[in-house]
PDB file of N, CA, C and O in Angstrom:
ATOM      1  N   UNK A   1     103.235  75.424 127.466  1.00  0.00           N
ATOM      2  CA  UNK A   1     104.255  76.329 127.953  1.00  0.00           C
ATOM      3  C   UNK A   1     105.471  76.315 127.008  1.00  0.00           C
ATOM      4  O   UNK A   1     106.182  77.314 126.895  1.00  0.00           O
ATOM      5  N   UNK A   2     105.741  74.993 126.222  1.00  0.00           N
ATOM      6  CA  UNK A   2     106.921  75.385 125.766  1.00  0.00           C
ATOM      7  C   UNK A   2     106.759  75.256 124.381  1.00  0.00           C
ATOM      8  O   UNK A   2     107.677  74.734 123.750  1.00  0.00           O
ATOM      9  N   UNK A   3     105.681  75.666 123.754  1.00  0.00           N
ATOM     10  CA  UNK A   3     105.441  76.286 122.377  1.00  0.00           C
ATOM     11  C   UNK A   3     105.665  77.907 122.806  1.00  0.00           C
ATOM     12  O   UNK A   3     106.594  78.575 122.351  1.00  0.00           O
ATOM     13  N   UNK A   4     104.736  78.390 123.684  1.00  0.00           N
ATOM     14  CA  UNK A   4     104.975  79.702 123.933  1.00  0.00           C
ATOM     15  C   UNK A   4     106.241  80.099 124.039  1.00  0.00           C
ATOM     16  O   UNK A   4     106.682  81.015 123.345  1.00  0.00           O
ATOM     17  N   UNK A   5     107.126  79.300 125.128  1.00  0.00           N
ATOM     18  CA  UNK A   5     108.087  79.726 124.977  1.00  0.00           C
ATOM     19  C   UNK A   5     109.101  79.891 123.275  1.00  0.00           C
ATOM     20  O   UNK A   5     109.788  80.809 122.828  1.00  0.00           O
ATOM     21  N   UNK A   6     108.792  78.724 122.815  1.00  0.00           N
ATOM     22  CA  UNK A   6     109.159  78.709 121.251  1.00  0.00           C
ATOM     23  C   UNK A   6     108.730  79.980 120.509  1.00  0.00           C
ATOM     24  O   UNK A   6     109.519  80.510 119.727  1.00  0.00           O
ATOM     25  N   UNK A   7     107.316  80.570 120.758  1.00  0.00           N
ATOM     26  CA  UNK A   7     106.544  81.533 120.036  1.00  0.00           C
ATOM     27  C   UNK A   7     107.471  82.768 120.442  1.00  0.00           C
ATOM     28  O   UNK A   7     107.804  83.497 119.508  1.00  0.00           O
ATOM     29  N   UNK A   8     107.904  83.078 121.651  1.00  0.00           N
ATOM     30  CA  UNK A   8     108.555  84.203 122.012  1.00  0.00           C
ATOM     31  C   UNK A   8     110.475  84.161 121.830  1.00  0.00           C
ATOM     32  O   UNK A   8     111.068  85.222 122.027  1.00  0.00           O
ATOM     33  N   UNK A   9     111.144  83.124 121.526  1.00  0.00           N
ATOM     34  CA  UNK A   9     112.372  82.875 121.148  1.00  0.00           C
ATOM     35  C   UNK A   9     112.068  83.018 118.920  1.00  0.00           C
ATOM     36  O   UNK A   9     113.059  83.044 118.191  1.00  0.00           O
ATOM     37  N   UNK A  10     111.149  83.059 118.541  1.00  0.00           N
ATOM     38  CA  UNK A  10     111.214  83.170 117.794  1.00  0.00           C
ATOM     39  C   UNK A  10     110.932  84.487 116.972  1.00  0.00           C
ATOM     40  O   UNK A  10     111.275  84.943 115.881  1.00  0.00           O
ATOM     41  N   UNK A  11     110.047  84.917 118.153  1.00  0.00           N
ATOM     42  CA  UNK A  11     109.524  86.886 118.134  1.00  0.00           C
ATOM     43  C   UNK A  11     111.117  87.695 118.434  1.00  0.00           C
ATOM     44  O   UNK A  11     111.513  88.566 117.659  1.00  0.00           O
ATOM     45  N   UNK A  12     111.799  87.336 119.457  1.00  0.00           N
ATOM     46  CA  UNK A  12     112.989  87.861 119.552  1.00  0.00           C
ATOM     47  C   UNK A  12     114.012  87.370 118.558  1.00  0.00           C
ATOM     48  O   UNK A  12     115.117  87.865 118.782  1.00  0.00           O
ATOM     49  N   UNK A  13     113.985  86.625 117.626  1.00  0.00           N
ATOM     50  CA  UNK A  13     115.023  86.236 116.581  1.00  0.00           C
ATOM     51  C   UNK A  13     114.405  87.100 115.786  1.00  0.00           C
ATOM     52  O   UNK A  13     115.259  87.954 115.548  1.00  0.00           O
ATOM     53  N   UNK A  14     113.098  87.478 115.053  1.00  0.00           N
ATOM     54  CA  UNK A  14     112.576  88.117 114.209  1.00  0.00           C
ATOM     55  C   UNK A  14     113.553  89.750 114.221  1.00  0.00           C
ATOM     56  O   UNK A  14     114.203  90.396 113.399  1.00  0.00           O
ATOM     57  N   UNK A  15     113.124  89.892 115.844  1.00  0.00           N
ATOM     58  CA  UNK A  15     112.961  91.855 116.133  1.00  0.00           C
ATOM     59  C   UNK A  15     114.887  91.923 115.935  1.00  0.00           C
ATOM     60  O   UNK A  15     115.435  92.871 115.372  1.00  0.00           O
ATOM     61  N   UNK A  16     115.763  90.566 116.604  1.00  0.00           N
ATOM     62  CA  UNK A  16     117.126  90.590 116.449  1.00  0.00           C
ATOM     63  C   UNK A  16     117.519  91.138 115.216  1.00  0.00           C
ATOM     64  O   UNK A  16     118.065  92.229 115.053  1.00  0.00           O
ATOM     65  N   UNK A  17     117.114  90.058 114.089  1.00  0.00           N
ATOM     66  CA  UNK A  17     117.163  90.064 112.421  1.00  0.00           C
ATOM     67  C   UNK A  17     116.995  91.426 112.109  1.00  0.00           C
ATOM     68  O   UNK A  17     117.893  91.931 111.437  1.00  0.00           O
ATOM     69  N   UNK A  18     116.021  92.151 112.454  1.00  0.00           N
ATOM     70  CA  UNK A  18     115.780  93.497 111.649  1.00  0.00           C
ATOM     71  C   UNK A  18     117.230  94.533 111.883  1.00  0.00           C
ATOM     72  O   UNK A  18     118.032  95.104 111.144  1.00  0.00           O
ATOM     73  N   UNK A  19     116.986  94.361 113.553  1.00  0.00           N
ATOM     74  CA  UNK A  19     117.792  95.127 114.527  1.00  0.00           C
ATOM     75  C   UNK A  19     119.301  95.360 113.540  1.00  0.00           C
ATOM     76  O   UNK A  19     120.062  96.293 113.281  1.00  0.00           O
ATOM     77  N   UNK A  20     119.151  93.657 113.145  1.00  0.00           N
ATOM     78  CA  UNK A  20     120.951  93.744 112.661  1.00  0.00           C
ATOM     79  C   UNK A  20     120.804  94.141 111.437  1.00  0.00           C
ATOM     80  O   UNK A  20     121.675  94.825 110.899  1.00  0.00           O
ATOM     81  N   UNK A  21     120.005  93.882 110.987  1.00  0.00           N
ATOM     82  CA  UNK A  21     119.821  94.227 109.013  1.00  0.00           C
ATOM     83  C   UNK A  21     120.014  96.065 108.702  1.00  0.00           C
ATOM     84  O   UNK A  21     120.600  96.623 107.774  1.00  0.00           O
ATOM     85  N   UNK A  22     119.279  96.649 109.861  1.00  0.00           N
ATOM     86  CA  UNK A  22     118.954  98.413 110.080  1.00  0.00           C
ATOM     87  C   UNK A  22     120.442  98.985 110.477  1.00  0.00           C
ATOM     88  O   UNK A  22     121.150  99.912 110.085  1.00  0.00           O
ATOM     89  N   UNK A  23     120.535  98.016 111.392  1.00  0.00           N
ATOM     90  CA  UNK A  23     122.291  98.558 112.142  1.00  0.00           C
ATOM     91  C   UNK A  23     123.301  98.261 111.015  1.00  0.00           C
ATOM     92  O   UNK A  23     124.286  98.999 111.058  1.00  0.00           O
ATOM     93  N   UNK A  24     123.296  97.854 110.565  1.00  0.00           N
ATOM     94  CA  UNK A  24     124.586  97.216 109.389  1.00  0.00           C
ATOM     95  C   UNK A  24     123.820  98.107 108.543  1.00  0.00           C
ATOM     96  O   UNK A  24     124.383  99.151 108.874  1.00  0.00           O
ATOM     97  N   UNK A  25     122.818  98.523 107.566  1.00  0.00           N
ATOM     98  CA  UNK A  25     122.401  99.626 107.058  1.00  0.00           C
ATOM     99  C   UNK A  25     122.606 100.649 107.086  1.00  0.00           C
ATOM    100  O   UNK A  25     122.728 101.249 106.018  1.00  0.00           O
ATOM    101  N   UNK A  26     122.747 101.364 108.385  1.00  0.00           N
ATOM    102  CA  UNK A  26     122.896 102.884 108.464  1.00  0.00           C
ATOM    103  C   UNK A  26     124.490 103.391 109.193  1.00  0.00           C
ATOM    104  O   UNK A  26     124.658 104.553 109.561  1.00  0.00           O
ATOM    105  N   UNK A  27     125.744 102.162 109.341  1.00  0.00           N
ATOM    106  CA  UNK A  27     126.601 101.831 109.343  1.00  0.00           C
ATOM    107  C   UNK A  27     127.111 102.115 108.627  1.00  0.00           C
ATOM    108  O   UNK A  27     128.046 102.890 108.829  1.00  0.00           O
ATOM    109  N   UNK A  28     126.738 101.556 107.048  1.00  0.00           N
ATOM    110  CA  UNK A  28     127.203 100.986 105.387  1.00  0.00           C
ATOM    111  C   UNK A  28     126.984 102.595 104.705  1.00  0.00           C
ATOM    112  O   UNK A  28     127.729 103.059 103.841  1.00  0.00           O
ATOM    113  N   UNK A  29     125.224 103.661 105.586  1.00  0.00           N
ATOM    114  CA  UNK A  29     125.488 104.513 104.893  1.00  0.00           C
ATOM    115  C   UNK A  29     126.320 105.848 105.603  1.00  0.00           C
ATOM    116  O   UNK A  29     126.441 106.970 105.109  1.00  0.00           O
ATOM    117  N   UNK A  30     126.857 105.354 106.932  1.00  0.00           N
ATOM    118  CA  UNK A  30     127.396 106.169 107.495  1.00  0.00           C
ATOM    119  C   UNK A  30     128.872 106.504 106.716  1.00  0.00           C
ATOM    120  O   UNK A  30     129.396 107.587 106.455  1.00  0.00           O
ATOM    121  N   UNK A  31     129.342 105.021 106.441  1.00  0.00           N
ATOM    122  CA  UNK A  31     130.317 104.822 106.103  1.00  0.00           C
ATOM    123  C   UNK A  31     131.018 105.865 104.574  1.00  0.00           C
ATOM    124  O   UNK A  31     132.094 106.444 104.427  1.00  0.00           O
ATOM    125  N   UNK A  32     129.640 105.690 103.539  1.00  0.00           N
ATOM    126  CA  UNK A  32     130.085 105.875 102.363  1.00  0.00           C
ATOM    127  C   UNK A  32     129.803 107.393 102.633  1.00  0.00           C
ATOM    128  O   UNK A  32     130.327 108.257 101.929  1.00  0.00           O
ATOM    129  N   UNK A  33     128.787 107.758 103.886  1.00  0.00           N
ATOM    130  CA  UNK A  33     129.108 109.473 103.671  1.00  0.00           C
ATOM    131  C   UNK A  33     130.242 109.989 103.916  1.00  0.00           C
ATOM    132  O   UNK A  33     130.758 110.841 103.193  1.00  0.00           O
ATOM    133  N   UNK A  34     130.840 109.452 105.137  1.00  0.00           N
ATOM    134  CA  UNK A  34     132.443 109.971 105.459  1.00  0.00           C
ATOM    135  C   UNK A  34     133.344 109.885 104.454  1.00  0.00           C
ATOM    136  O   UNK A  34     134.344 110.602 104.400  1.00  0.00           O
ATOM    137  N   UNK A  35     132.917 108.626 103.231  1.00  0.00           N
ATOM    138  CA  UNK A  35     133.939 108.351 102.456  1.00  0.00           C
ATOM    139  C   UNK A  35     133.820 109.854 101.545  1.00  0.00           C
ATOM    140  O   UNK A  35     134.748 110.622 101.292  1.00  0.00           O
ATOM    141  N   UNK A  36     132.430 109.984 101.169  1.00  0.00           N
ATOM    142  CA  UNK A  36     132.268 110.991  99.982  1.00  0.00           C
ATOM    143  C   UNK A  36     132.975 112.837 100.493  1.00  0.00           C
ATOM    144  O   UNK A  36     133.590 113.686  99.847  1.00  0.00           O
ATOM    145  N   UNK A  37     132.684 112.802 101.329  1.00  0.00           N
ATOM    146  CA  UNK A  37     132.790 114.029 102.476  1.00  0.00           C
ATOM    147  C   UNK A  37     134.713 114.254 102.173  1.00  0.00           C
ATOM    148  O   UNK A  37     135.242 115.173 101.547  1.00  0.00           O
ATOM    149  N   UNK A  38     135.324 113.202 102.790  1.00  0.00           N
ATOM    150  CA  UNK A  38     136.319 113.351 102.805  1.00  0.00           C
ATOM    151  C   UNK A  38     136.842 113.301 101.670  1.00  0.00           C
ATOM    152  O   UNK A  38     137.897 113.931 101.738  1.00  0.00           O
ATOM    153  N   UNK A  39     136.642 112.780 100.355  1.00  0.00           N
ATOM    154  CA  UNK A  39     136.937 112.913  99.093  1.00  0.00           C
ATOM    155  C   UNK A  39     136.810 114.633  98.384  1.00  0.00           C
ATOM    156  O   UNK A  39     137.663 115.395  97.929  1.00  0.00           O
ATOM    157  N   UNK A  40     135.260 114.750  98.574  1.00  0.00           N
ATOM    158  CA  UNK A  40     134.873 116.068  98.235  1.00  0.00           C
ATOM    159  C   UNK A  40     135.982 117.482  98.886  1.00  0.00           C
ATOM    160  O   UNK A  40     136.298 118.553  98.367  1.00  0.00           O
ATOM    161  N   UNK A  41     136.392 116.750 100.450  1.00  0.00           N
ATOM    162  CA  UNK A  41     137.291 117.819 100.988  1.00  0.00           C
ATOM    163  C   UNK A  41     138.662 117.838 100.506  1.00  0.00           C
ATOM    164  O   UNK A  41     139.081 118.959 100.219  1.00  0.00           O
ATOM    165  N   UNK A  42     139.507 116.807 100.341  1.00  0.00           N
ATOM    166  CA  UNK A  42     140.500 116.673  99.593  1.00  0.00           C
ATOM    167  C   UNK A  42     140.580 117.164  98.299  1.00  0.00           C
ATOM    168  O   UNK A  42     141.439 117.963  97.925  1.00  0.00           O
ATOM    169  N   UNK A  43     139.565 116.628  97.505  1.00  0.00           N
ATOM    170  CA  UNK A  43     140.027 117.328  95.902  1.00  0.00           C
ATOM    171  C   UNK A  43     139.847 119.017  96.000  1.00  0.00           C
ATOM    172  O   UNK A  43     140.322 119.965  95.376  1.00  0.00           O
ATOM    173  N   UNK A  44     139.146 118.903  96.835  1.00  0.00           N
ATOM    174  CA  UNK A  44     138.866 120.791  96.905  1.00  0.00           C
ATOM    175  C   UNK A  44     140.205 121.472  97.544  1.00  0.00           C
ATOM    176  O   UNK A  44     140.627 122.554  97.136  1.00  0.00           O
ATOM    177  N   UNK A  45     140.741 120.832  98.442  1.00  0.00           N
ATOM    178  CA  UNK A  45     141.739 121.059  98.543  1.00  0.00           C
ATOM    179  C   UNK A  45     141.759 122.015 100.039  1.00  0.00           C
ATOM    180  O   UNK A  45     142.530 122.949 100.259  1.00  0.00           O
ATOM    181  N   UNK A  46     140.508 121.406 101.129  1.00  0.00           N
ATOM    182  CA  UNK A  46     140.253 122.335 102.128  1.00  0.00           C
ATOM    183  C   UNK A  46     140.539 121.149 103.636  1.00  0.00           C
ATOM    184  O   UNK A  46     140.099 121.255 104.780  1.00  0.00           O
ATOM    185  N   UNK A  47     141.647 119.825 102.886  1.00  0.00           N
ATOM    186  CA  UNK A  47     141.900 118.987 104.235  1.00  0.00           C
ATOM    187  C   UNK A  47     143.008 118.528 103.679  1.00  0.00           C
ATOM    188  O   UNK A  47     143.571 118.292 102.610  1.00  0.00           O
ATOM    189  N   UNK A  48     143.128 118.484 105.247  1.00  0.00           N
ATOM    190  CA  UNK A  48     145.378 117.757 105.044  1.00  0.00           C
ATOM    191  C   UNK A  48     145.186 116.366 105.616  1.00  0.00           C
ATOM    192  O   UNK A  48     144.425 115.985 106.506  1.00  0.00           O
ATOM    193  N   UNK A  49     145.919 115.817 105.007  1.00  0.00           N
ATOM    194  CA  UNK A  49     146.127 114.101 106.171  1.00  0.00           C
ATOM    195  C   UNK A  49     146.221 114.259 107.095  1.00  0.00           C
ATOM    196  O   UNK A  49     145.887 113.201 107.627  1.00  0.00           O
ATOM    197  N   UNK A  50     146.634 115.326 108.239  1.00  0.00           N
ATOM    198  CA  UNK A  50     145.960 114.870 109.671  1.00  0.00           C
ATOM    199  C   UNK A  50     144.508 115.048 109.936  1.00  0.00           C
ATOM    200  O   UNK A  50     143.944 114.528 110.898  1.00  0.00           O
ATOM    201  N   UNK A  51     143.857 115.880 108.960  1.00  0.00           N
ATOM    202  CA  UNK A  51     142.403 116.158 109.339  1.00  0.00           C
ATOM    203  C   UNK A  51     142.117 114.721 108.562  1.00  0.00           C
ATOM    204  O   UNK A  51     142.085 113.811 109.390  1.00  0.00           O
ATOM    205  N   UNK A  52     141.972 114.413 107.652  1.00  0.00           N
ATOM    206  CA  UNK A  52     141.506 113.020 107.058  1.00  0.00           C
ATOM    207  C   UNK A  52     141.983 111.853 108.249  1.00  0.00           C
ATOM    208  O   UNK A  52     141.178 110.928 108.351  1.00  0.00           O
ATOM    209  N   UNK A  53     142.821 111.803 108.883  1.00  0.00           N
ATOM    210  CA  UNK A  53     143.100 110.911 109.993  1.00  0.00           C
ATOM    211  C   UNK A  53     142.274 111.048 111.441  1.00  0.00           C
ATOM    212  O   UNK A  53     142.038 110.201 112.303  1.00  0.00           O
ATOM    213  N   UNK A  54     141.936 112.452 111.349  1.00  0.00           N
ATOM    214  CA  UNK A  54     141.058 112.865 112.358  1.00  0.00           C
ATOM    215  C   UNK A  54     139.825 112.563 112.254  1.00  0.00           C
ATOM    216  O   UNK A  54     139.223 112.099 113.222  1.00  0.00           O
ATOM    217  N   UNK A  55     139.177 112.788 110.967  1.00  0.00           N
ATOM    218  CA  UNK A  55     137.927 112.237 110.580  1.00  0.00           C
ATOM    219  C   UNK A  55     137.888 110.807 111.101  1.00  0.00           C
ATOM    220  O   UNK A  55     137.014 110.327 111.822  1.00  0.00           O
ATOM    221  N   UNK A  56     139.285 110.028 110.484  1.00  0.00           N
ATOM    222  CA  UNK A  56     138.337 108.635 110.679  1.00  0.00           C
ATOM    223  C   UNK A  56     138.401 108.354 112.262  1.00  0.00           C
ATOM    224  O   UNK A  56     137.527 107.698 112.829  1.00  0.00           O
ATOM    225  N   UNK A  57     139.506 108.906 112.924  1.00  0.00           N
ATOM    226  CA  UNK A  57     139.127 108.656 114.423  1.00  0.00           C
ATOM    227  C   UNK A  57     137.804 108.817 114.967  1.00  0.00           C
ATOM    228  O   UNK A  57     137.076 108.007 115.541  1.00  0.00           O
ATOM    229  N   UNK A  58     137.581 110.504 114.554  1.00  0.00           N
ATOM    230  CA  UNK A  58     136.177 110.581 114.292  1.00  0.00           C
ATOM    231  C   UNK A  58     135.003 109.680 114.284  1.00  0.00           C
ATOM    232  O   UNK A  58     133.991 109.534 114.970  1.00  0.00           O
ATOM    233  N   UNK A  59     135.608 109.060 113.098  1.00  0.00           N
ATOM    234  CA  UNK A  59     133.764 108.538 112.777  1.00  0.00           C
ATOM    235  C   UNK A  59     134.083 107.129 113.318  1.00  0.00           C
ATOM    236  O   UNK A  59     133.010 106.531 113.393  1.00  0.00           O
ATOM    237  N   UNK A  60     135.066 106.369 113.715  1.00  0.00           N
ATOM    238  CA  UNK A  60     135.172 105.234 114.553  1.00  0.00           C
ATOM    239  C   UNK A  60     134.867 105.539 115.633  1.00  0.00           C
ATOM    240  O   UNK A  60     133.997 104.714 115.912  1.00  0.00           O
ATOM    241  N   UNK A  61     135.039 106.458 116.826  1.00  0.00           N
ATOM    242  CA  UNK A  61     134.088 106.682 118.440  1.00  0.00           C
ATOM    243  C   UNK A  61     132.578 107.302 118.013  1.00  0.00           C
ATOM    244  O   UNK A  61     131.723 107.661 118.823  1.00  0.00           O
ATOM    245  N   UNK A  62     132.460 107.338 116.579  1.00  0.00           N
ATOM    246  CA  UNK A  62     130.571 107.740 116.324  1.00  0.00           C
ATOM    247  C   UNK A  62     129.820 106.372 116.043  1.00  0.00           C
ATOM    248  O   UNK A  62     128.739 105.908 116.403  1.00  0.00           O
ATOM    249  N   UNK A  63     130.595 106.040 115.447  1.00  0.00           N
ATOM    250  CA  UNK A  63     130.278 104.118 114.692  1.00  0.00           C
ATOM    251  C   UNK A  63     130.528 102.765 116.028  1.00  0.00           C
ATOM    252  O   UNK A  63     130.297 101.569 115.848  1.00  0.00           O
ATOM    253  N   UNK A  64     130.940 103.267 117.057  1.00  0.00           N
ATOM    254  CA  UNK A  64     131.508 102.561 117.815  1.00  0.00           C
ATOM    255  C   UNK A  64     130.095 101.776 118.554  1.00  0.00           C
ATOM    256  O   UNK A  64     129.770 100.593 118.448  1.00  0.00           O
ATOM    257  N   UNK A  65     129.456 102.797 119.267  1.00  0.00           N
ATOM    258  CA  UNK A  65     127.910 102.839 119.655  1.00  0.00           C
ATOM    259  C   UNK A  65     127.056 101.779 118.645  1.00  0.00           C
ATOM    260  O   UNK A  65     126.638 100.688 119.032  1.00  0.00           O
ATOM    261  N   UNK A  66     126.920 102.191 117.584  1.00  0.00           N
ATOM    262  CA  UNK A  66     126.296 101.505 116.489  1.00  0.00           C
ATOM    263  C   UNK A  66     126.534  99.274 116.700  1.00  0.00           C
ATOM    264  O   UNK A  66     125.793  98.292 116.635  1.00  0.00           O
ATOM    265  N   UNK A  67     127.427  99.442 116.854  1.00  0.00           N
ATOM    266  CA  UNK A  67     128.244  98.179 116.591  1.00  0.00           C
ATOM    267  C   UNK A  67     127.798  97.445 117.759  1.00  0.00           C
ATOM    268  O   UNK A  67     128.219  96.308 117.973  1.00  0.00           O
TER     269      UNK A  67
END
């Protein structure tokens, strides 16, 4: 009984590990799209600092879930 139990504390550390490796992944590429997005909109010259402030409010209640 308490190998099994070992066998299944160690199946859930496995599926944890990925869980966090994928989540911190698509986080990291959430991140650098907002970064590029909002760059691309600025030099173009089609966002003001409250919309760039809005974005990141933005993408912090989208990223929030994630976390």
């Amino acid at each position: 009984m308490q190998q099994e139990l070992q066998k299944a504390q160690l199946e859930t550390r496995k599926v944890n590990f990925r869980y966090d490796g994928l989540k911190t992944f698509t986080e990291s590429i959430g991140v650098v799209l907002i970064i590029v997005l909002t760059a691309y909109l600025v030099l173009d010259r089609q966002i003001s600092i409250g919309a760039i402030m809005f974005h990141i409010l933005l993408f912090n209640n989208v990223s929030a879930p994630i976390r």
